[in-house]
C-alpha positions in Angstrom: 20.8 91.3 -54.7 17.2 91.4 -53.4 16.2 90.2 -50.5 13.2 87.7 -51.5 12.5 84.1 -50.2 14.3 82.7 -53.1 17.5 84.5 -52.2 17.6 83.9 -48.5 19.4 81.1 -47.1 16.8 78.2 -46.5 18.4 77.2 -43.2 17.1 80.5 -42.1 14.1 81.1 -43.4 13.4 77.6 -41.4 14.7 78.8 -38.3 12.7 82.1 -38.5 9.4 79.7 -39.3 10.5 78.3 -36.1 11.0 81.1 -33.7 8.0 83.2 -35.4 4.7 82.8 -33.1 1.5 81.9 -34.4 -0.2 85.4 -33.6 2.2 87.2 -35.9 2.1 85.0 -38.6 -2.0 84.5 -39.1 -4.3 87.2 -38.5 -6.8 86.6 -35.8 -10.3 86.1 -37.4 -12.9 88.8 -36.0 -16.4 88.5 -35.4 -18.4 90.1 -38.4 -21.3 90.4 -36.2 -20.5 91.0 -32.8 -23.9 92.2 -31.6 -25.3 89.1 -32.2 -26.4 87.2 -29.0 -25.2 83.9 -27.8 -27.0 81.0 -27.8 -27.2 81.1 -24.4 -28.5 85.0 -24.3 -31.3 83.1 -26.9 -32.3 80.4 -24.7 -32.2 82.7 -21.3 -35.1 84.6 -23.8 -37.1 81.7 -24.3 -37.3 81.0 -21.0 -39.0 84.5 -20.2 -41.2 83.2 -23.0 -42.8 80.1 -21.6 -42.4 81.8 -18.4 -45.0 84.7 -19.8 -46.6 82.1 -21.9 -46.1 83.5 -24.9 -44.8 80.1 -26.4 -45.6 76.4 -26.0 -43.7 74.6 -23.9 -44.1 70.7 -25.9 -42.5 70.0 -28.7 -43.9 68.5 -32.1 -42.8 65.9 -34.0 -44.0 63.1 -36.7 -42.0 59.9 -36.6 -44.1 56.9 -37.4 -41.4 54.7 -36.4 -40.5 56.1 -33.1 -44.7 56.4 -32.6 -44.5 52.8 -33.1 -41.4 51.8 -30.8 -42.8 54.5 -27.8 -46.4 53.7 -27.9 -45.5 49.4 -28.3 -43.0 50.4 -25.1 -46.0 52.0 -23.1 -48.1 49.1 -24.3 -46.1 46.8 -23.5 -45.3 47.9 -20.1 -41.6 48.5 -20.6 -41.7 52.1 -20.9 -40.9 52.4 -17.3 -37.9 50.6 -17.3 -36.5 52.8 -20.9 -37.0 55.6 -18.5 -35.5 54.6 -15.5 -32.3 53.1 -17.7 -32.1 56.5 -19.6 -32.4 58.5 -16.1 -29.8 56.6 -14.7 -27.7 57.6 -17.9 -28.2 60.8 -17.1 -27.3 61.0 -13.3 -30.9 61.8 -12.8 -33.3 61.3 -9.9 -35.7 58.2 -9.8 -39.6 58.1 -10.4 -42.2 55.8 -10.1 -43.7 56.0 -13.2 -42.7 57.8 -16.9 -45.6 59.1 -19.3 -44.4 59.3 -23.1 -43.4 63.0 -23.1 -41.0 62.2 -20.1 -39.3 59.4 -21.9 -39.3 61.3 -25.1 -37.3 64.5 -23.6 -34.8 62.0 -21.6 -33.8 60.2 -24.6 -33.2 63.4 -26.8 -31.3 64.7 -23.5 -29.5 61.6 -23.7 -28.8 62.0 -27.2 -27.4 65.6 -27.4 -25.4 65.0 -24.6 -24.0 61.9 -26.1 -23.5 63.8 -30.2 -23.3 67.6 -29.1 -22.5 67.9 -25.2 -21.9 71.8 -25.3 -25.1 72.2 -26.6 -26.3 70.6 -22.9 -24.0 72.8 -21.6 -25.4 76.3 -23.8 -28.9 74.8 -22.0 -27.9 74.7 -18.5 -25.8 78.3 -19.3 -29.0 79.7 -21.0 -31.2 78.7 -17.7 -28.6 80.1 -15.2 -28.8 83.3 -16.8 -32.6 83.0 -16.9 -32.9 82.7 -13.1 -29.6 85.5 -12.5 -32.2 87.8 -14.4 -35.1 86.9 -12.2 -32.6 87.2 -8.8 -32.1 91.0 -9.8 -35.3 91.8 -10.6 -36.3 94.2 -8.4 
C-alpha cells in the first residue's frame, strides 16, 4: 500500500493540518529586487533635491472644479476658516491667515492621511532620514 493522501486516514491528515505551522507549509515570498530603495530612501532624496534646488518645490495641477470651489472660497472670504478647520484636523498649529497653496497642501494632507495613512508616515520617515543625513554630515 502507498502512502498517498487518498490512503491516509483523514482524521490524521487533519490533525497534521493542524499541528503543521504556517512557515513550513507556504514558502516565504522573497524580494525579486532587493536593491531597490524604499520609499522613504526616495523621499529622503528628494529632499536633498529641493534642498540643492535641483527641483521645484509647488506642485501642478488642472482642476476646474476645485479652481472654482478654492478661488469662490478665497473670494468669498471663507478660505480662512477651511484652513483653520482642516488644521485643526490635522493637530496642527494656528495662523492668521491661509493663501491658496496653504489650503491646497492641508487638504491633500488631510486626505492621504484619511485614504492612505502610511504614506503620511513614509513622508515623515523619508524627512527624518533627510535631516539624520544632514546631522552626520561632517
Amino acid at each position: 500500500m502507498s502512502d498517498t493522501t487518498d490512503d491516509r486516514d483523514p482524521e490524521e491528515l487533519l490533525k497534521q493540518s493542524k499541528e503543521q505551522k504556517r512557515h513550513q507549509s507556504e514558502p516565504q515570498q522573497q524580494d525579486t529586487e532587493p536593491d531597490v530603495p524604499s520609499l522613504e530612501e526616495y523621499i529622503a532624496d528628494v529632499y536633498e533635491e529641493l534642498d540643492a534646488g535641483e527641483v521645484p518645490t509647488n506642485l501642478t495641477m488642472r482642476d476646474r472644479n476645485l479652481a472654482a470651489l478654492i478661488r469662490g472660497l478665497d473670494e468669498a472670504g471663507q478660505l480662512d476658516a477651511v484652513g483653520a478647520d482642516v488644521r485643526e484636523y490635522l493637530d496642527r498649529g494656528a495662523t492668521d491667515s491661509e493663501s491658496r497653496g496653504s489650503v491646497l497642501g492641508l487638504l491633500v494632507r488631510a486626505g492621504l492621511a484619511e485614504v492612505r495613512p502610511d504614506l503620511i508616515e513614509a513622508g515623515e520617515d523619508g524627512y527624518e532620514r533627510f535631516t539624520e543625513r544632514q546631522e552626520t554630515q561632517f
